[in-house]
C-alpha positions in Angstrom: 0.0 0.0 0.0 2.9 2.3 0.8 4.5 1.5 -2.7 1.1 2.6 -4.1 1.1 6.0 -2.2 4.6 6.7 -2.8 3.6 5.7 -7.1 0.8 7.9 -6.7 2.8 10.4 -5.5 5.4 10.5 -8.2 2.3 10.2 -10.9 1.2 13.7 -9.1 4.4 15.1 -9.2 5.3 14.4 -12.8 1.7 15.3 -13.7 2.4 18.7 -11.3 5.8 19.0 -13.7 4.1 18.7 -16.9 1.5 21.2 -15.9 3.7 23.3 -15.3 6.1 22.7 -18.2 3.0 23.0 -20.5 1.7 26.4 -18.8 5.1 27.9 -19.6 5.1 26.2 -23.2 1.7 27.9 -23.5 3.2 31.2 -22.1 5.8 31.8 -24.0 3.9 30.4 -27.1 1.5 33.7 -26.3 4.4 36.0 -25.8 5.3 35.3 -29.3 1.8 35.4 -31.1 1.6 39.0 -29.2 4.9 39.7 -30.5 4.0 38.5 -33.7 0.6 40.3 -33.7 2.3 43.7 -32.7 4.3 43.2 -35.7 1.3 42.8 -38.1 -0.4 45.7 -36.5 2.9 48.2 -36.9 3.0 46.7 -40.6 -0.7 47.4 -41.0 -0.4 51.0 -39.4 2.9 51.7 -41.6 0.8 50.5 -45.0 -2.5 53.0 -43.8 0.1 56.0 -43.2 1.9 55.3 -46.6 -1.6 54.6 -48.1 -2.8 58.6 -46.6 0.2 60.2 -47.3 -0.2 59.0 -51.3 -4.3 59.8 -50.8 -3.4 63.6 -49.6 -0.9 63.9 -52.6 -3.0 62.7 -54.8 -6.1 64.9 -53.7 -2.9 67.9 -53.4 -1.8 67.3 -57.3 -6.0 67.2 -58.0 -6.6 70.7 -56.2 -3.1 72.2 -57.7 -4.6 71.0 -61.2 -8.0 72.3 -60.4 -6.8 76.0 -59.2 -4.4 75.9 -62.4 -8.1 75.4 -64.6 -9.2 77.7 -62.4 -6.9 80.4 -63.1 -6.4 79.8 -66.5 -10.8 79.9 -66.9 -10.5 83.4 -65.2 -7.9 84.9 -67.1 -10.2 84.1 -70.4 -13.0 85.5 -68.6 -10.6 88.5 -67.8 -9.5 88.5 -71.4 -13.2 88.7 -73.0 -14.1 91.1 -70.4 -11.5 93.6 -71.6 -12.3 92.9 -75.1 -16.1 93.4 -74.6 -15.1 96.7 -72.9 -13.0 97.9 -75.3 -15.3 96.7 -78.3 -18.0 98.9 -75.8 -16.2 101.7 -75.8 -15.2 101.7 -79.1 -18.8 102.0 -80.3 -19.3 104.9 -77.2 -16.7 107.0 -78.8 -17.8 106.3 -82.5 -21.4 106.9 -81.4 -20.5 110.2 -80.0 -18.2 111.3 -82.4 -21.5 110.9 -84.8 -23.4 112.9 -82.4 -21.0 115.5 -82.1 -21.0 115.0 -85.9 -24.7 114.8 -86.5 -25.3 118.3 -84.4 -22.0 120.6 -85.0 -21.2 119.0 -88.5 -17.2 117.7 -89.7 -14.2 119.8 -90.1 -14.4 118.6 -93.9 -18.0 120.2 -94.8 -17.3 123.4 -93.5 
């Protein structure tokens, strides 16, 4: 009976020592998926911050482009303005050139 208690024993003990062989198998198996994991997620964050720094040079390179359209659809607007206006007064000078005409006469009748 005593050789039976002191087996048992020694069954519990190893068991004990397995156990705890197997928690710090599973422990250090966990460190490393974290450390793996923290690598994925400083790859991941790396890849979004490379991914918004292309998305904010690409929307900068749109806007640049759109204020250059912009710029260049003002300046004809500028350009027919200034050539409506001078077409305008053009006809305001002839037309009171003719009035001046029309009441006093021209140099060349007189």
């Amino acid at each position: 009976m005593r050789e039976a208690l002191t087996r048992l024993r020694e069954a519990e003990e190893a068991n004990e020592q397995q156990l705890i062989a197997l928690k710090k198998a599973l422990q250090l198996e966990e460190a490393q998926q974290q450390q793996e994991l923290q690598k994925r997620a400083a790859a991941l964050e790396e890849a979004l911050a490379q991914e918004q720094v292309a998305v904010e040079e690409q929307l900068h390179q749109s806007l640049e482009a759109q204020k250059q359209r912009l710029a260049e659809e003002n300046q004809q607007v500028l350009d027919r303005y200034q050539k409506n206006m001078q077409s305008f007064q053009e006809q305001a000078i002839q037309q009171i050139v003719e009035g001046v005409i029309g009441t006093y006469g021209s140099n060349q009748t007189k």
